[in-house]
N, C-alpha and C positions, 0 to 999 in steps of 0.2 A: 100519786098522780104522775103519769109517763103519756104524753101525747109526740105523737107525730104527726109535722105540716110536711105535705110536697107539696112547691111552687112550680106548673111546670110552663112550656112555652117554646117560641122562637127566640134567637138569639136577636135583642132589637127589642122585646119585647117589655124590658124592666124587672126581667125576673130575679136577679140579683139584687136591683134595690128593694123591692119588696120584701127578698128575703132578708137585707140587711136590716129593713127599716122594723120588720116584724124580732127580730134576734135581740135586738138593741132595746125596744122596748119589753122583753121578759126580762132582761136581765138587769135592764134598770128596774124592773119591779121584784128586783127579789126572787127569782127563779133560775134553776140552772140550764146551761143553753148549751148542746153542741151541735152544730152546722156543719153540711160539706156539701159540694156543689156538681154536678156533670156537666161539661158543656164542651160543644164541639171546636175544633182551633177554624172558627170562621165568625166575620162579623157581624151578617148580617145570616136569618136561614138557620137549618137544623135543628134538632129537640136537644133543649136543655132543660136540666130542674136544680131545685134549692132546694135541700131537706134540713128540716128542722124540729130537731129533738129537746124538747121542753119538760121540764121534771123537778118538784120539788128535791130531791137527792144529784150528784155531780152525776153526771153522766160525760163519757168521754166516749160512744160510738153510735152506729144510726142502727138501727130496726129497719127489718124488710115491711113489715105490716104500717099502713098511713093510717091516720084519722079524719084527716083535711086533705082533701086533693084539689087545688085550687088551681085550672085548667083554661090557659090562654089560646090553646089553639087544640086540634083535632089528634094531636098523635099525643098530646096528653091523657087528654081519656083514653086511646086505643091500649098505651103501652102499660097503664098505671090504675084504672080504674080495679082492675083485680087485686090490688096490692091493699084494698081499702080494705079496715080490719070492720069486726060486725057493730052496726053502729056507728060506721065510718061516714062522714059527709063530704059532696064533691061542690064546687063550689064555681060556677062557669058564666059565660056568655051567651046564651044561644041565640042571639043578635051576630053572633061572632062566628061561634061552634055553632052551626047549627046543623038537624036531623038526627040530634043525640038523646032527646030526652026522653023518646017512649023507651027507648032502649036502657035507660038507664037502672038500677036498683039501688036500695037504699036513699038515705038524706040526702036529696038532691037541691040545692038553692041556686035558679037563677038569677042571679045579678047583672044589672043592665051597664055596666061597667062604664062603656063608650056614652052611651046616651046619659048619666049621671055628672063621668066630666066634662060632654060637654055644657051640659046645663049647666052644673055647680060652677065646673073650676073654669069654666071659657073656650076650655083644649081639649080635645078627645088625647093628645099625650098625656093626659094624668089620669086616663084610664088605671094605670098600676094604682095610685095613689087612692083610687077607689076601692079599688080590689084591697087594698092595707087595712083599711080604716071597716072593711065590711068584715073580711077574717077578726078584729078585736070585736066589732060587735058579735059576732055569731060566739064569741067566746066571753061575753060579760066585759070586758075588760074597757076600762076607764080611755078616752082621747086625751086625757090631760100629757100624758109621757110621750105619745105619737106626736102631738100639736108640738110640744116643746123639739123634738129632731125634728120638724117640718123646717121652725125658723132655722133650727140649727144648719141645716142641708142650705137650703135658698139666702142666706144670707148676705150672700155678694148678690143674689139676682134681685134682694130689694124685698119691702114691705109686700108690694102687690101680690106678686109671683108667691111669696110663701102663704098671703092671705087664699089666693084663690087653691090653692093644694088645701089647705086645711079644711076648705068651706067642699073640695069634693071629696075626701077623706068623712068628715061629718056627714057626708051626703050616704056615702059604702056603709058607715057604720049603723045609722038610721034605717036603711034598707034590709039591714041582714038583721037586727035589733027586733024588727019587727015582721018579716018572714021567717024567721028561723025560731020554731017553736020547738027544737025537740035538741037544740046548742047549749052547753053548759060549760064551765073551765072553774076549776078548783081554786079557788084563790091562795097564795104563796103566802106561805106562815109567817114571812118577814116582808118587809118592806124596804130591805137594805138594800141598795141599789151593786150590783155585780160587774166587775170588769170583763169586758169581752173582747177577747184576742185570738188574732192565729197567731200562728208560729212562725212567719214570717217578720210579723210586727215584732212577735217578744225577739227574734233573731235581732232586729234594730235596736229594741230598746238595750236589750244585752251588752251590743257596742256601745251602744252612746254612752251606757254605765260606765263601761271597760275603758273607758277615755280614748276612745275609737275617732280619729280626727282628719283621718283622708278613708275616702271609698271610691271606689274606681270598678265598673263594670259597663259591661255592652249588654242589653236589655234581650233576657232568653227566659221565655218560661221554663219552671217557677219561681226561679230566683229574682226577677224584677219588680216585685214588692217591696222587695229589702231595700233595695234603690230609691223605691219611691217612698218610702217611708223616712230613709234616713234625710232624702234631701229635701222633704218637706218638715223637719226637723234641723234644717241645717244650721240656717243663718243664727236659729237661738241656742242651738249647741259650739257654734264655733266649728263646725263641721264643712270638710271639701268633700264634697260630691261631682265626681267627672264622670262624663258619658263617654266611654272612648269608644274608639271608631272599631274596634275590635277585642276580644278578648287575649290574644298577646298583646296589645297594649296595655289592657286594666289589667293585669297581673305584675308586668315591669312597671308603670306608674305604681301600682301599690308596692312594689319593693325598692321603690326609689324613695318613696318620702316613707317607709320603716328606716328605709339606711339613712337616710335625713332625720331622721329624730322621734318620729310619733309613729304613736299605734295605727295599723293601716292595715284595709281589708280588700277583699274582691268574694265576687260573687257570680255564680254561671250556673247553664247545667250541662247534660253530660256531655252534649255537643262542641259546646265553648270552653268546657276542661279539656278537651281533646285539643285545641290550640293552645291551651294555657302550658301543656308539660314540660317543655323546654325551660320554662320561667319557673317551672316549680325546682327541675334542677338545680334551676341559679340560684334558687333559695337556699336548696340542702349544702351546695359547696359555699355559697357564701353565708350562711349562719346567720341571715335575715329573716327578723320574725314576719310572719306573714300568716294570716287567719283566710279561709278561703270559704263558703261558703258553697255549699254544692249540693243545687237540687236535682234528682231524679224524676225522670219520666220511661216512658215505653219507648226504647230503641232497636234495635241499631238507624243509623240516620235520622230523619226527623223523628221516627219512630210513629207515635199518639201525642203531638206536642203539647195536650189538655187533659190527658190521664196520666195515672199514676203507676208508680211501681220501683221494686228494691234494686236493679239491671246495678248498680255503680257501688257496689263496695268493693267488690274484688281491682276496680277500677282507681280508688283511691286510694287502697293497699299499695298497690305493685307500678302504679303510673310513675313516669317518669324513669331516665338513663342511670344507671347507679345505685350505690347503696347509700343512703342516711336514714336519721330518721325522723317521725310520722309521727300526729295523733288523729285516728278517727272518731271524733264523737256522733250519735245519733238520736237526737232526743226523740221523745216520745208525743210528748206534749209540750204545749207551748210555755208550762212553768221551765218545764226541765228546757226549751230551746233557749231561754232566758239566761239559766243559771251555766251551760251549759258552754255557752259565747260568751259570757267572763271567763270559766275557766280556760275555755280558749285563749283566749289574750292572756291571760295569768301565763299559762302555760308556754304559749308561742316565745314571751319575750323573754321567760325566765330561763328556757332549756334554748334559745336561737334558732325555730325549727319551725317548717309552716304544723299548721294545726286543722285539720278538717271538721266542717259542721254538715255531716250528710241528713239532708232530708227528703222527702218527697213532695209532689203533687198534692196528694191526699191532706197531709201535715200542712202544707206551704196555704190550702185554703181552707180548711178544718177553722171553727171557728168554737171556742170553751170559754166559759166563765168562770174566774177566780174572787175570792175576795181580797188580795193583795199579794204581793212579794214579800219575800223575809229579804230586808235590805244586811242583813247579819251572815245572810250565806253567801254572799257575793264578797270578792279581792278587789284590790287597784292598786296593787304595789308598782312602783316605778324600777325598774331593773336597771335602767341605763346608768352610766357615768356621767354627769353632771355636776356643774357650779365646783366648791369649792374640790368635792371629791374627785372632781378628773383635773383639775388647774396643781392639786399640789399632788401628783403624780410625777416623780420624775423622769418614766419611761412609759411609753404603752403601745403594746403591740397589738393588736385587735385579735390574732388568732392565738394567743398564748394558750402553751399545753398549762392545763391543769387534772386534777385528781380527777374533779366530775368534769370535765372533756367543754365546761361550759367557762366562755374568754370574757373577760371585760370588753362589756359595748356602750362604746363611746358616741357623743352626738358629735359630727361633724363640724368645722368652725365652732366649737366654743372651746378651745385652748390651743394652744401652739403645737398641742402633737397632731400628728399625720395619722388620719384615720384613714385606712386605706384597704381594698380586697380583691380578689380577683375571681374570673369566672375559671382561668385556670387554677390547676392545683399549686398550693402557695406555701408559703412559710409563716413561720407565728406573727411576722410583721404586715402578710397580703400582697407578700413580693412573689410572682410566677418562681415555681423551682422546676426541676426533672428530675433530682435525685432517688432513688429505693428509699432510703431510709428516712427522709422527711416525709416522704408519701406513707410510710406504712404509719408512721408518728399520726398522721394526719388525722388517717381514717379511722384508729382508733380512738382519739381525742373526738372527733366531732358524731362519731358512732354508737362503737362501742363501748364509752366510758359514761355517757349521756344515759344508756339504754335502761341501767339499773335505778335509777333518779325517777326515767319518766315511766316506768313500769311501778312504780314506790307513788305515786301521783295516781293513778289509772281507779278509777270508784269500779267496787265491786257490781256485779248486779242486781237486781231488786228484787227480792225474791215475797212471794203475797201465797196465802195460802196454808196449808195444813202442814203442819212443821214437820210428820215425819210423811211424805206422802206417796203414794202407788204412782201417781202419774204427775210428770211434770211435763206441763207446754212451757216452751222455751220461744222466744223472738227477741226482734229488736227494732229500735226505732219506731216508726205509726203504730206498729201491730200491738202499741200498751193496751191504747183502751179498748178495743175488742176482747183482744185476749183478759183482760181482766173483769170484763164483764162476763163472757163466757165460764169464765174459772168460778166467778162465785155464784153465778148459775148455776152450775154441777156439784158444788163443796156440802151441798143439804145431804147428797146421796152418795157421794165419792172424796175419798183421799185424795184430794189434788191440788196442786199448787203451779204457781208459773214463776218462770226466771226471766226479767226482762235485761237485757244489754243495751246501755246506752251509752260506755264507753266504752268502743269495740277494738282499737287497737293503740298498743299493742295491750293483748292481753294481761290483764291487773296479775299481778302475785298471790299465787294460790295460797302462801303461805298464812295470807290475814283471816282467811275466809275462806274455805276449799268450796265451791259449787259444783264441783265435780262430783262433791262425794253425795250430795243431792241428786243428783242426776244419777252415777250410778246405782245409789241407794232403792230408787226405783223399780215398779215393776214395768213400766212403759214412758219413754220420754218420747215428745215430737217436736218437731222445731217446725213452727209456723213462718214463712215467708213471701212477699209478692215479688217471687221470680220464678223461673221456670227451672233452675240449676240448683238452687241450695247454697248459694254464694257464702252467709255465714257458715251452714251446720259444717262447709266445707273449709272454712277460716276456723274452725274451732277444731274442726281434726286436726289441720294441720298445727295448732298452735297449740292445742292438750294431749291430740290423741283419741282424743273422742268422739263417739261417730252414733249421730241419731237415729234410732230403730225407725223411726215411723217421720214420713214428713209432709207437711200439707203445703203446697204449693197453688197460688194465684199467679195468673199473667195475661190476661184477659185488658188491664187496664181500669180496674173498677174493683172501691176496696172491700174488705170482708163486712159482712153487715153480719151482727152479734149472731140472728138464725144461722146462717148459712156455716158459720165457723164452729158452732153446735154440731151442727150436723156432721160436716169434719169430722170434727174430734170423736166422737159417736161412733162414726165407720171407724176409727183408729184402734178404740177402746173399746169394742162391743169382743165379749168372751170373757172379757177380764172378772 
């Protein structure tokens, strides 16, 4: 069983909640769920949709072909109605849409949507809440799970307000129950109820793991989820969440309270990383941990402020005056963005060095069900000097040279020594020098002696597929679950396998793991990415040598759907 809903609509219309309030009930019924969303960067106005991918098996990417086309207004049907697969049903207003139905083909159910909430629920606004409740009945499916999120949702707005949404949700579900004769949905083998998250949320929960206890950003899509998650989490974490008035403030606020004592984050995209760079300097000279959180979209400038794409790794590589060093991570999915923001913090506070979480649009709204974290693969060690271990120190220099380039970091006020650093280049105590020979000391301490530690840390990549194989597709970050469903799409008929990267720099030690030799081993590799340049397959040349025969590039703002990247690979590998 593999269905697919599209919710489509004006913005203003509720098409988000609907899709939310539809996702939350599969996957609290034991089914697996992935969601992603289009919608234009305006408030009111434009087509937007929710798609939603439902399947007893995980599924982590969307299908071009729908089942359900559930259509708020007219440029729904125009754009979308061809997408329905055979046997597909649309499911509309024509009180609303109307002059559609002779035209239409296939299972067509009008539902009177406006005219049901206002009767049932009091309000033609619970029109959506009709449209929810008539999708489960046109699918069998029980109102007991929808009624319990109804109170959950209206809870502040009071008994009433949740009573009358339920009673016009019964009203959609009775309607489509009983005109829809040719609807069926497979019932889920389990009954176990599924978590459902983006990768923005696991990005929050990640910190708050990681003992994450200041956040500091200026509100830029896609990264303002992480925001509003973690300070709706705040007060019960013990968590400071500040809105600052800009993104060179929430990068110096966040490396004010790391140099004060606790874990501390910032988060932007690529707009607001472009003011953040000067601050990320003061990071790499002063050896303040710092986790930075950076979501992608389609630029240069505002770009597509509500689409998606890969534009900022070469961005996170290279940004910033000088040489130190970096970690980029780029998770795929929202378990790996989880696990991936501990080691972030692991990493940042252990090696004194910001740590990058690149992700995108697509990722940032992407929505999967899991049935839980391994709490066993997550850290929280404490790196700093503290209590008795910094009070019986007789001396402490904050930049002291050592073997691995990494200094005793001390909290501020808690003993009598002078914790102290500078934005200029300094000495092992954080005093300004000009000397050659302390500067060249410097730079390899905080550099080059670090490089070999955090390169010994770096996870190889994830290789799925035919162990000795003809063709390998290569990506990184979003592009997991397409690409992985694509690959074992093909594996009945072909040698193939994919390498995914989600810890992309610096590049891990070939020594543990060669994937090189995967790849040349090959009779055809392609590196799949949503940019228009090849940003990693160009990062991997220059950091192995290696250089991808064939490569499929998106930039359009709109991510690969499992047909379409078929087809790719097809033109890629047709001959072989």
């Amino acid at each position: 069983m593999d269905y697919t809903i599209k919710i489509g609509g004006e913005a203003g219309q509720g098409i988000q909640t609907v899709g939310d309030a539809l996702a939350r009930v599969f996957s609290r019924s034991g089914y697996h769920v992935f969601t992603h969303q289009d919608y234009e960067s305006r408030v009111r106005g434009g087509h937007n949709f929710f798609q939603i991918r439902v399947s007893e098996s995980p599924v982590l990417a969307s299908r071009e072909k729908v089942d359900i086309l559930v259509a708020f207004d007219r440029a729904s049907l125009e754009q979308h109605r061809g997408e329905l697969n055979g046997g597909g049903h649309i499911l509309y207003d024509s009180t609303v849409v109307s002059g559609f139905h002779q035209q239409l083909d296939g299972g067509v159910l009008d539902v009177p949507f406006t005219n049901l909430a206002v009767s049932h629920g009091g309000n033609k606004i619970m029109a959506n809440t009709v449209a929810t409740g008539a999708i489960l009945g046109m699918l069998g499916i029980d109102m007991h799970i929808l009624e319990g999120i109804i109170r959950e949702t209206f809870e502040r707005k009071g008994d009433e307000v949740a009573a009358a949404n339920i009673k016009a949700a019964r009203a959609g579900h009775e309607f489509a129950k009983k005109n829809c004769r040719t609807c069926g949905f497979v019932p889920a083998d389990t009954a176990k109820p599924r978590m459902l998250l983006t990768s923005v949320e696991a990005i929050g929960l990640g910190a708050i793991s990681s003992g994450c206890r200041f956040y500091a950003a200026y509100p830029m899509t896609p990264s303002t989820g992480i925001m509003n998650y973690l300070a709706d989490k705040g007060k019960d974490c013990g968590l400071v969440v500040e809105q600052a008035e800009d993104e060179i403030a929430a990068i110096n606020m966040a490396l004010g309270a790391s140099f004060a004592g606790v874990r501390a984050m910032t988060g932007t995209a690529g707009g607001g990383f472009a003011l953040m760079v000067e601050g990320l300097s003061l990071a790499g000279m002063t050896e303040t941990p710092i986790v930075i959180a950076l979501g992608q979209r389609p630029a240069p400038a505002t770009g597509l402020p509500t689409r998606t794409e890969q534009g900022d790794l070469l961005f996170a590589v290279h940004a910033a005056h000088g040489e130190f060093p970096r970690i980029v991570f780029a998770p795929g999915t929202p378990d790996q963005a989880f696990y991936l923001t501990n080691k972030a913090f692991d990493l940042s506070e252990r090696f004194q060095i910001p740590v990058f979480i690149l992700f995108d649009q697509y990722l940032a709204d992407a929505e999967c069900t899991y049935d839980s974290f391994d709490s066993d693969c997550y850290n929280h060690s404490d790196y700093r000097l503290r209590g008795e271990a910094l009070l019986s120190l007789k001396e402490y220099r904050r930049h002291a040279f050592t073997d691995s380039g990494v200094s005793p970091l001390a909290v501020p006020g808690e003993s009598a020594h002078l914790v102290v650093t500078d934005s200029d280049e300094h000495d092992e105590g954080g005093h300004i020098i000009e000397d050659a020979d302390t500067r060249i000391k410097m730079v390899r301490k905080r550099l080059l002696s670090k490089l070999p530690g955090i390169r010994a840390e770096m996870g190889l990549p994830l290789f799925i597929g035919h162990p000795e194989p003809e063709i390998v597709v290569a990506g990184w970050g979003s592009t997991y679950g397409v690409i992985k469903e694509a690959v074992t799409l093909l594996s009945s008929e072909k040698k193939i396998a994919m390498l995914h990267f989600s810890e992309l720099y610096p590049f891990p030690d070939r020594g543990r793991a060669d994937y090189l030799n995967i790849l040349t081993g090959a009779r055809k590799t392609i590196c799949v990415e949503h940019n228009a340049t090849g940003q990693f397959a160009s990062l991997m040349k220059t950091e192995t040598g290696y250089e991808f025969p064939a490569v499929i590039h998106k930039y359009d703002g709109r991510p690969f759907t499992v047909e379409a990247l078929l087809r790719e690979i097809d033109d890629c590998i047709r001959g072989l």
